[in-house]
C-alpha positions as CSV (number, residue, x, y, z in Angstrom):
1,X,52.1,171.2,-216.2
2,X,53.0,167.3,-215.8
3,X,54.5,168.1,-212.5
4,X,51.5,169.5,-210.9
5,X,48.8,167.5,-212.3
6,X,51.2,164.6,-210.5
7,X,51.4,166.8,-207.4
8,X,47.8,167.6,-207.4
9,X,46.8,163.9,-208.1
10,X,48.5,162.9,-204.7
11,X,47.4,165.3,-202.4
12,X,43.8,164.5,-203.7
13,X,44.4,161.0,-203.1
14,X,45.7,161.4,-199.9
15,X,43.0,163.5,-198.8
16,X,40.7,160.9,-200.0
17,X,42.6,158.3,-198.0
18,X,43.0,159.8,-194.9
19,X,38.8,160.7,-194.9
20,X,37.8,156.6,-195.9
21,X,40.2,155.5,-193.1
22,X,38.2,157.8,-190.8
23,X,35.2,156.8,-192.3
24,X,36.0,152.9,-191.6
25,X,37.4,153.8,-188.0
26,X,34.2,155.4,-187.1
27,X,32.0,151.8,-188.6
28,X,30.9,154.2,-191.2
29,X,31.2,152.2,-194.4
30,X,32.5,148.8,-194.3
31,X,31.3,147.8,-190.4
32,X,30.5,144.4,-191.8
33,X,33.6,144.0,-193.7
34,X,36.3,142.1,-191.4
35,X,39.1,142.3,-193.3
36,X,38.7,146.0,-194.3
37,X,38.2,146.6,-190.7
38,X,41.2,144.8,-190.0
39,X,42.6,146.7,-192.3
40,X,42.0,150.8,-192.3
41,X,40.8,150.4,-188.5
42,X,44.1,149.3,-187.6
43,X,44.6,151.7,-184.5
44,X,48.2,152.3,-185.4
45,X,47.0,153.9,-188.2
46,X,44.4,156.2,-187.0
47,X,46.7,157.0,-184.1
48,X,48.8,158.1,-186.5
49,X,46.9,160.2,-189.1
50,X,45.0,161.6,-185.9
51,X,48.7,162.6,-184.5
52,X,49.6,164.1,-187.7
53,X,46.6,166.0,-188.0
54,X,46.6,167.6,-184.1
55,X,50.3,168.4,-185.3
56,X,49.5,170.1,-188.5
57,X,47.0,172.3,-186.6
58,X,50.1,173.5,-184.0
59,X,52.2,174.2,-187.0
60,X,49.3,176.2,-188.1
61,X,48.6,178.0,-185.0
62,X,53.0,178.3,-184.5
63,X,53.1,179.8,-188.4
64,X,49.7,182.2,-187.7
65,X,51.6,183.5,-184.1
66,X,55.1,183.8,-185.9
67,X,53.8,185.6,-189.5
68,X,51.7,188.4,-186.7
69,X,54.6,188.8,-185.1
70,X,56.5,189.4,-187.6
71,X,54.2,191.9,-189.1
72,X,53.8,193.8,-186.5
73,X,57.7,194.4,-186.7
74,X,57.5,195.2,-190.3
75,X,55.1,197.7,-189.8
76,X,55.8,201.0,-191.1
77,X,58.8,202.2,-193.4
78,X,61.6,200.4,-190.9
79,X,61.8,197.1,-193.0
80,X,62.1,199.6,-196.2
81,X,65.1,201.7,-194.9
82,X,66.7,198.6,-194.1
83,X,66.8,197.0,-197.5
84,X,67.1,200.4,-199.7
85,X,71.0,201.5,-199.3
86,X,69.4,205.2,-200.9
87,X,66.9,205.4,-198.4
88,X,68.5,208.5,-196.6
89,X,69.0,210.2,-199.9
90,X,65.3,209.7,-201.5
91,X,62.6,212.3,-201.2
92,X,59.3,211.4,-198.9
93,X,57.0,210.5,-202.4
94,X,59.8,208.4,-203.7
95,X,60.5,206.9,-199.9
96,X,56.7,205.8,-199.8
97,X,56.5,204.3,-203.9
98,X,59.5,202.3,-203.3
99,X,58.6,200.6,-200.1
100,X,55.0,199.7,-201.7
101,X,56.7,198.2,-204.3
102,X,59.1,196.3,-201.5
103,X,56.4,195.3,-199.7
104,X,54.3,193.6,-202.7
105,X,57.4,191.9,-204.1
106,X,58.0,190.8,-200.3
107,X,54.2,189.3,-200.3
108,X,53.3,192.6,-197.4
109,X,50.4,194.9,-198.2
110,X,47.9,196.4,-196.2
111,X,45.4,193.5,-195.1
112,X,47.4,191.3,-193.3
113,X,44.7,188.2,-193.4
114,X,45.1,188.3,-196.9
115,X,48.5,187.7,-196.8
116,X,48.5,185.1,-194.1
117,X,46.1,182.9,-196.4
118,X,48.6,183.3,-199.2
119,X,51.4,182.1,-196.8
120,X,49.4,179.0,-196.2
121,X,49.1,178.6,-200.1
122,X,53.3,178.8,-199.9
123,X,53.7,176.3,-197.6
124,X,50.9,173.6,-198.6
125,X,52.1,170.8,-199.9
126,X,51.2,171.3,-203.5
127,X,54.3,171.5,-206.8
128,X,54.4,175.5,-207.1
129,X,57.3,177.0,-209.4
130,X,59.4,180.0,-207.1
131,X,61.8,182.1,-208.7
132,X,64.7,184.0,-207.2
133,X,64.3,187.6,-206.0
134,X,67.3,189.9,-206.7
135,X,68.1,193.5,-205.9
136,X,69.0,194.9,-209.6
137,X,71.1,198.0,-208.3
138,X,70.4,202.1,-208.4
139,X,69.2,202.3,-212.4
140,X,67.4,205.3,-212.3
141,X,69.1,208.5,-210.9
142,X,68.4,207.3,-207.1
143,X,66.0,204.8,-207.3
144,X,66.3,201.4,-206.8
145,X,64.4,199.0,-208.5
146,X,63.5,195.4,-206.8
147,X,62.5,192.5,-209.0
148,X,61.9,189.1,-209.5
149,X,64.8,187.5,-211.5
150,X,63.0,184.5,-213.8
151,X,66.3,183.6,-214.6
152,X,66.5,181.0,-211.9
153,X,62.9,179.1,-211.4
154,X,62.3,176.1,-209.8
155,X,59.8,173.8,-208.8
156,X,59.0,173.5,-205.1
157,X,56.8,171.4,-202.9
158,X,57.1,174.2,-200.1
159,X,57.6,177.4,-201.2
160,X,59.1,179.0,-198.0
161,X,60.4,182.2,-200.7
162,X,63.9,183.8,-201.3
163,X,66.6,184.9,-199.2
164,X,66.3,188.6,-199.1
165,X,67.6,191.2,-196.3
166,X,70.6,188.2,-194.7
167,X,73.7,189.3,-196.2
168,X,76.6,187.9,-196.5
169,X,76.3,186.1,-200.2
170,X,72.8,185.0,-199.2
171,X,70.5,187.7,-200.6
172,X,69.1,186.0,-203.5
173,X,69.2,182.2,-202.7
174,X,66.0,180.4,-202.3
175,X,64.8,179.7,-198.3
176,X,64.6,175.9,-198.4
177,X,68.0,175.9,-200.2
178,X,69.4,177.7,-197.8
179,X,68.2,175.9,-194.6
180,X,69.0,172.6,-195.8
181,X,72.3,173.6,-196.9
182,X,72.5,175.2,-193.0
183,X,71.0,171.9,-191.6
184,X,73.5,169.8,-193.1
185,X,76.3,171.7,-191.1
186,X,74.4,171.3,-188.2
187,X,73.7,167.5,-188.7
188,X,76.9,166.9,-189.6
189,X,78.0,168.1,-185.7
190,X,74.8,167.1,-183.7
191,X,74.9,163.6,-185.6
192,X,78.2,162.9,-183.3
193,X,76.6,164.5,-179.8
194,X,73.2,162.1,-180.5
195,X,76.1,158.9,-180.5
196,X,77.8,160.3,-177.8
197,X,74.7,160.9,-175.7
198,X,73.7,157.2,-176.4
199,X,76.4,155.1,-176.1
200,X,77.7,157.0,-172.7
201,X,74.6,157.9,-171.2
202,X,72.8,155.1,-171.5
203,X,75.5,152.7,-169.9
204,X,76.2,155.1,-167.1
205,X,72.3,155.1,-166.1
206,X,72.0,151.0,-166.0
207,X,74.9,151.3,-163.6
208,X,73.9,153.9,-161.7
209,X,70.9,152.3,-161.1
210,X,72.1,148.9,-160.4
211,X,74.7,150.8,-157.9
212,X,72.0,152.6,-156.4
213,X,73.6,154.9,-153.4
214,X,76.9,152.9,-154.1
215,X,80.2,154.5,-154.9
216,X,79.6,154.9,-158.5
217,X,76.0,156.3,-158.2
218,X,77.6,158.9,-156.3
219,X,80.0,159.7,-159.2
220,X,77.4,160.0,-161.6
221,X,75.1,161.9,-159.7
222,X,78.0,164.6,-159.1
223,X,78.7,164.6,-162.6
224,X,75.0,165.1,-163.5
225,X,74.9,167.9,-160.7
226,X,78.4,169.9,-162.2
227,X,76.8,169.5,-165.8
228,X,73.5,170.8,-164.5
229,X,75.6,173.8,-162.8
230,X,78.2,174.7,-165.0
231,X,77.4,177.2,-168.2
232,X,77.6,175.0,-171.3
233,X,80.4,177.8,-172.7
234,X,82.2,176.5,-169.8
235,X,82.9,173.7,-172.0
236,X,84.2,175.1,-174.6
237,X,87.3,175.9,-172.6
238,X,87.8,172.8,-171.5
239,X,87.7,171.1,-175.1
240,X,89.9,173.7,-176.5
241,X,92.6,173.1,-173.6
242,X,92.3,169.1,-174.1
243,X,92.6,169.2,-177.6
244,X,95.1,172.0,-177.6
245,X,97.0,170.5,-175.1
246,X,97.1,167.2,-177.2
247,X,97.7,168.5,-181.2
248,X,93.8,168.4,-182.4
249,X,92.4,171.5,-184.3
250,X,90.3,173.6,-181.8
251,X,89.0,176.0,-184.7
252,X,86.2,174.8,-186.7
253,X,86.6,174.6,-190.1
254,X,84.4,173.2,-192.4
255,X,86.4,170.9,-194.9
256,X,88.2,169.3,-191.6
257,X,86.3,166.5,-189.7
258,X,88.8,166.2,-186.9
259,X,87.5,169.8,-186.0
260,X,83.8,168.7,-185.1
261,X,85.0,166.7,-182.2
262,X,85.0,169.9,-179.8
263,X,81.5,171.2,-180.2
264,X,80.2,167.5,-181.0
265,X,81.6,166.4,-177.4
266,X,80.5,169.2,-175.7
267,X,77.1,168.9,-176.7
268,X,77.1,165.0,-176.1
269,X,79.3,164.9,-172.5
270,X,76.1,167.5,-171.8
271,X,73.6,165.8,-173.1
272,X,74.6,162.7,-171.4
273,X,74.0,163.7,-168.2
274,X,69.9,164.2,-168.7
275,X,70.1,160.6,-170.8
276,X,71.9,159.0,-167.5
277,X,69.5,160.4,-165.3
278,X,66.6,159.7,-167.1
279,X,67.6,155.7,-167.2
280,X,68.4,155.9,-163.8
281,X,65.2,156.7,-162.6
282,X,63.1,154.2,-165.4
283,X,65.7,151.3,-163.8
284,X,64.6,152.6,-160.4
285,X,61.3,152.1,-161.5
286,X,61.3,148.7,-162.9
287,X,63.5,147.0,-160.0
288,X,60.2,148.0,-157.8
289,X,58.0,146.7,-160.6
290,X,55.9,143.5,-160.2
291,X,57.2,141.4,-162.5
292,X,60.5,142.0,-160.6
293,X,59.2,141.0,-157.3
294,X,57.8,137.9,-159.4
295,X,61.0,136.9,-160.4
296,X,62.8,137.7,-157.2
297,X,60.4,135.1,-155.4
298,X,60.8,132.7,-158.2
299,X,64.3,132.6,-157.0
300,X,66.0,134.0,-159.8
301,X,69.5,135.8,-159.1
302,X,69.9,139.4,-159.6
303,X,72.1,139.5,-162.5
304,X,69.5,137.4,-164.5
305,X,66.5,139.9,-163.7
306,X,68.7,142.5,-164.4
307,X,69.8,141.3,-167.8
308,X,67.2,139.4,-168.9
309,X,64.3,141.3,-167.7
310,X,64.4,144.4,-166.5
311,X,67.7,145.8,-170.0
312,X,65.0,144.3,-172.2
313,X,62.1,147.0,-170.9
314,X,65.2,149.8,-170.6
315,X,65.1,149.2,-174.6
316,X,61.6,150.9,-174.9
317,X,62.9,154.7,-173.7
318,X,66.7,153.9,-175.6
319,X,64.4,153.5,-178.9
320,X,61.8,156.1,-178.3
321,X,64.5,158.7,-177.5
322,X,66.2,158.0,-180.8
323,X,64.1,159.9,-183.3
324,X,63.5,163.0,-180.6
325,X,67.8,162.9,-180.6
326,X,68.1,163.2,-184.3
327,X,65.6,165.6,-184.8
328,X,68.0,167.9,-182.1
329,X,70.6,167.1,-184.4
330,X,69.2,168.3,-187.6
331,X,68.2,171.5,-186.0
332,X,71.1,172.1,-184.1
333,X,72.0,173.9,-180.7
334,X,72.6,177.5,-181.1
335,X,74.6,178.2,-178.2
336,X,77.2,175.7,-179.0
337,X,77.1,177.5,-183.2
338,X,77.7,180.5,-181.5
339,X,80.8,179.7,-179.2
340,X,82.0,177.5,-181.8
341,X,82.0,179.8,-184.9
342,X,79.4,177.2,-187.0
343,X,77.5,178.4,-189.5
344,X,74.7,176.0,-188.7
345,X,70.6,175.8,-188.1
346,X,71.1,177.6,-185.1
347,X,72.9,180.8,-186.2
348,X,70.7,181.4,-189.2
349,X,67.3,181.5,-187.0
350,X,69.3,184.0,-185.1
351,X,70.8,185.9,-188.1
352,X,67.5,186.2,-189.7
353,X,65.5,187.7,-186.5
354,X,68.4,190.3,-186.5
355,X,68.2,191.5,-190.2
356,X,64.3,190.9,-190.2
357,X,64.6,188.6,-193.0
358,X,60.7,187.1,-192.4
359,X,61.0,184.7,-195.1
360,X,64.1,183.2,-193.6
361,X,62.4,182.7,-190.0
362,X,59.3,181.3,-191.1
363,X,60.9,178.5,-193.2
364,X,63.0,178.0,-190.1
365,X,59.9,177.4,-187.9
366,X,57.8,175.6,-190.9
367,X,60.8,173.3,-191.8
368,X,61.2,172.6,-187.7
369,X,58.2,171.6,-187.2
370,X,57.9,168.9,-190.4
371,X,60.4,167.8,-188.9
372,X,59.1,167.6,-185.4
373,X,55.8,165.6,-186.4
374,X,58.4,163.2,-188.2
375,X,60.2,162.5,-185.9
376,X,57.7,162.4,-182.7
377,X,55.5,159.8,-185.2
378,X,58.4,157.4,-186.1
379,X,59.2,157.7,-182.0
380,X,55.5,156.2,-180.8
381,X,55.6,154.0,-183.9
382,X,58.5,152.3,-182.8
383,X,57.7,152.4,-179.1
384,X,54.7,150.8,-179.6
385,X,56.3,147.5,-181.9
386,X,59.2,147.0,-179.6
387,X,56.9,147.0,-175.9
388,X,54.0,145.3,-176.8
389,X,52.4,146.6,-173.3
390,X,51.7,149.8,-175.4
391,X,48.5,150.1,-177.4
392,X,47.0,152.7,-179.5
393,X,43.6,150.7,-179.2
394,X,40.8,153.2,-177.6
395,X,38.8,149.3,-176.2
């Protein structure tokens, strides 16, 4: 009871905060108050509770399309014949009892708004207690009997549900368990690419630029032009005959680092190429900038604008990039899961569409898009205190 009088408390006061800061935005309350005003009218901060807000109503509108979707798919007795192994073996009466009785335990009856508002109870933010769903077995002559195990209850902030129809030592498992567990593989992988991408691309676009149509411009523009044409699984050879050809494991296996290297340098020697050629163009752009031609006529050599100038505003895209980079990362890249045999992010979204584990796919998306706001926020926070050209100020 402690836990959600806590839980309950917060959310309240966060609610609470989140209408006064409005409230003293708007010159309200307080409009005579200076340091209140200096305060909760910060435009940083209404920037960013009015962000998080315009994000929480896509995530709304992305869980309302998905969860339709999904039922629609559901629809009729093809989700039941999937999950009873007797199906084929049951008579019609006992077919249609024990797929109503699926269908409530999986949260599906016959008004679908109803159960669309009781997914937005799931995944509010508020302390709920979830148990596991298990499959008991045959116990009664051909009937199988589904219920909820209270054997295993926890306390969740999201309740994204329990792993049901997946397979493979999954059935059973609670959804946010299961993702993060999934995530971490990923992150563990696209953690590498993001440093890769970063410390090569980023280099190889200042030089490119400052080469401009010179011999190594040229090199890196054929290089971005081969990546942009050549099939990522393309890749995949090429690492395996590298490492093969030099003793490095080319199988991924989960308890051995040294095989992340492939798939983590073929997503980052990819991702590179978009980095470099996105710094090229932003380099491009400041050398034609006024402050350039300021500095050029002030009779200051190249290399000085260069470095002391025009790498300092090349910062601003280098930082804001970083969060977006990570957040690939965490969620992974399913084509690369897929050549590389990974049991990551990527190959559980696709897992779960195939065995039309709902649950599964929802948390996916819901967990996604958390993490999406996150990191998009952090990115314009730290844009805007590292170029102080930015504003969030609507004066």
């Amino acid at each position: 009871m402690g836990i959600y009088l806590i839980g309950y408390t917060l959310i309240a006061l966060a609610l609470l905060f989140v209408v006064f800061v409005q409230l003293v935005s708007r010159r309200l309350i307080f409009k005579n108050n200076i340091r209140i005003q200096q305060i909760f009218a910060h435009p940083l901060l209404t920037y960013s509770i009015g962000r998080i807000g315009s994000a929480l109503i896509s995530i709304l509108l992305a869980v309302t399309a998905t969860f339709f979707l999904i039922r629609v798919k559901s629809e009729g007795f093809m989700i039941c014949k999937q999950a009873i192994g007797t199906w084929d073996k049951l008579g019609e009466s006992l077919r249609e009892m024990q797929c109503i009785a699926l269908k409530e335990r999986l949260g599906i009856t016959e008004n679908w708004f109803v159960d669309l508002f009781t997914y937005y109870y799931k995944i509010l933010p508020f302390p709920k207690t979830v148990c596991q769903m298990t499959d008991i077995g045959t116990i009664v002559g051909s009937e199988t009997i589904y219920t909820v195990s209270n054997q295993n209850c926890r306390n969740f902030i999201l309740d994204l549900g329990t792993v049901f129809f997946l397979g493979g030592g999954n059935n059973g498992k609670f959804v946010l368990d299961l993702i993060s567990e999934k995530m971490v593989i990923s992150f563990r992988i696209g953690i590498i690419a993001v440093i890769v991408e970063l410390l090569l691309g980023y280099p190889m676009g200042i030089m490119m630029a400052k080469n401009k149509d010179g011999v190594f411009d040229k090199i890196g523009k054929t290089y971005i032009i081969t990546i942009d044409a050549i099939p990522g699984v393309a890749y995949y050879y090429i690492w395996m005959a590298l490492f093969a050809g030099i003793g490095l494991p080319t199988i991924y296996q989960a308890d051995n680092p040294l095989t992340f290297l492939a798939p983590a340098l073929t997503m980052g020697f990819t991702g590179m190429a978009g980095i470099a050629l996105w710094v090229r163009r932003f380099m491009l752009d400041e050398f034609n900038s006024d402050y350039v031609k300021f500095a050029r006529a002030k009779g200051l050599s190249e290399n000085r604008i260069m470095y002391t100038h025009i790498l300092r505003n090349a910062i601003v895209p280098l930082v804001r990039s970083i969060p977006a980079a990570i957040l690939g990362a965490l969620l992974g890249t399913f084509y690369i899961e897929k050549i590389y045999g990974i049991d990551g992010i990527g190959g559980l979204l696709v897992t779960s569409e195939a065995s039309n584990d709902y649950f599964v796919l929802q948390g996916i998306i819901v967990v996604s898009a958390l993490i999406s706001i996150v990191a998009y926020l952090a990115g314009d926070i730290v844009t805007a205190i590292v170029d102080p050209r930015i504003s969030f100020s609507k004066e």
